[in-house]
N, C-alpha and C positions, 0 to 999 in steps of 0.2 A: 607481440603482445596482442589478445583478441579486446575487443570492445568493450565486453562487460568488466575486464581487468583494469581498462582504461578508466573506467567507471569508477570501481572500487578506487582507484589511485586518487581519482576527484574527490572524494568523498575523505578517505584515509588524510588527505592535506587539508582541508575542509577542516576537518578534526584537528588536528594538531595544532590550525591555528586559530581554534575557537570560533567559526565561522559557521554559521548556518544558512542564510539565507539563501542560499542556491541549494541545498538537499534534495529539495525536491524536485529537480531537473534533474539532476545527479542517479537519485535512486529511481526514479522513472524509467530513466535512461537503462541502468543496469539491470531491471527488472526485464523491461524488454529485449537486450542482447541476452540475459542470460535463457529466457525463454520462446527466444528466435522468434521475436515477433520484431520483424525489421521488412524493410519495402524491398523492391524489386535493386535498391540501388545499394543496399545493405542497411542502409538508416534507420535508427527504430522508430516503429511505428504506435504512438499511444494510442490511435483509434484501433488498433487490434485489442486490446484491453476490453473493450465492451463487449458485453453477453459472451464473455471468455470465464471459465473458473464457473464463482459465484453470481447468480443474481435471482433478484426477487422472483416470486408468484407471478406479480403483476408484470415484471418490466417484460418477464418471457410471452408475454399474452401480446406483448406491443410488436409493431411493426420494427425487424432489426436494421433496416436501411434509415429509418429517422430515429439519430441519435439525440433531437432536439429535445425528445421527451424523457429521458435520462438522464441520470449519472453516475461516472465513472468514481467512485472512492476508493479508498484506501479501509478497508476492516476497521483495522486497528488505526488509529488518527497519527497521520506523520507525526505530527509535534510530540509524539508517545515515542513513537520510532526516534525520531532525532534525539530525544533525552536518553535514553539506551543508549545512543550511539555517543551521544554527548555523557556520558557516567562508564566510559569506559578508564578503568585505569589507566593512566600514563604507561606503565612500564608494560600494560598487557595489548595496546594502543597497534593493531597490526591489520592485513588486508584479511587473514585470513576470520581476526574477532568481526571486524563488519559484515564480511559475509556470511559466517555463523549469525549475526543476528539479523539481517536482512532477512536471509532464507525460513529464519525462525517465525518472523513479525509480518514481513512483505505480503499480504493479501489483497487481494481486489475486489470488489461487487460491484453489478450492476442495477441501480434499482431506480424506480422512479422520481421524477422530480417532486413528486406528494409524499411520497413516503420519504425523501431528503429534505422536504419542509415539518413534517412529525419529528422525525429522530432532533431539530436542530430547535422545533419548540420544546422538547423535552430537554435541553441543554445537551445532545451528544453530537454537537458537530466536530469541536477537536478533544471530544476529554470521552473516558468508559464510564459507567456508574459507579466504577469503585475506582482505587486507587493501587493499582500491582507491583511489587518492590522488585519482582526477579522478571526475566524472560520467559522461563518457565510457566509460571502465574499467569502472566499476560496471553500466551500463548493457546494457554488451556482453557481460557476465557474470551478468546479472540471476539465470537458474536454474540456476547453482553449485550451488546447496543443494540444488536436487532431485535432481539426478545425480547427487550423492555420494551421496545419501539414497534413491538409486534408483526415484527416484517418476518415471513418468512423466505427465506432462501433456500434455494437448492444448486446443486453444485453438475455443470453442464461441462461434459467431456465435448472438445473440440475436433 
């Protein structure tokens, strides 16, 4: 069994017994094995995360060695993600629905630490402007936040 499976199985038990508060170790975790962003000793690695994917105007303008003046987020706000994952049916309750919805929700940005004090006075530190009932919805609306928050992002091939 590889790592990010190991992951999913954290998560999967997680679930079953109503348990959240580790998720986000858990999907961190999985994000990075399934994106091979791990050290030299196979470990994953969350400071591969940064200026990987998404990130703002501004953060690409900063120096990429000083991660001080950053931040690493999540697009879509965990507590969005874990409710997904937490409104899965019982009977439908399996590794492969959590990885369908990771894979669907799981985004990163990097942006600066001004622009993560804007979006979080405008109320979007763990909530979107609206309110999404499917994954779908959510998905298609992922950066909500940034528009309103008027951050632009651009998306940085590694």
């Amino acid at each position: 069994m590889d790592y990010k499976t190991i992951e999913l199985e954290h998560i999967l038990l997680e679930l079953k017994n109503k348990r959240t508060q580790h998720m986000r170790h858990f999907i961190d975790q999985y994000y990075c094995y399934e994106h091979n962003l791990i050290t030299k000793g196979g470990r994953a690695n969350w400071g591969k995360l940064f200026w990987m994917g998404y990130t703002s105007v501004k953060a690409n303008a900063l120096d990429k060695k000083n991660k001080s003046l950053v931040v690493k987020e999540h697009v879509i706000p965990l507590n969005i993600i874990v409710s997904f994952l937490s409104n899965i049916p019982t009977d439908e309750l399996s590794l492969k629905k959590v990885k369908e919805i990771l894979d669907s929700l799981l985004i990163y940005a990097t942006i600066t630490k001004e622009e993560d004090a804007v979006m979080n006075k405008l109320g979007f530190r763990n909530k979107m402007p609206r309110i999404y009932e499917t994954v779908e919805d959510i998905k298609a609306n992922a950066f909500e936040r940034y528009k309103e928050s008027k951050i632009e992002l651009v998306f940085n091939k590694k």
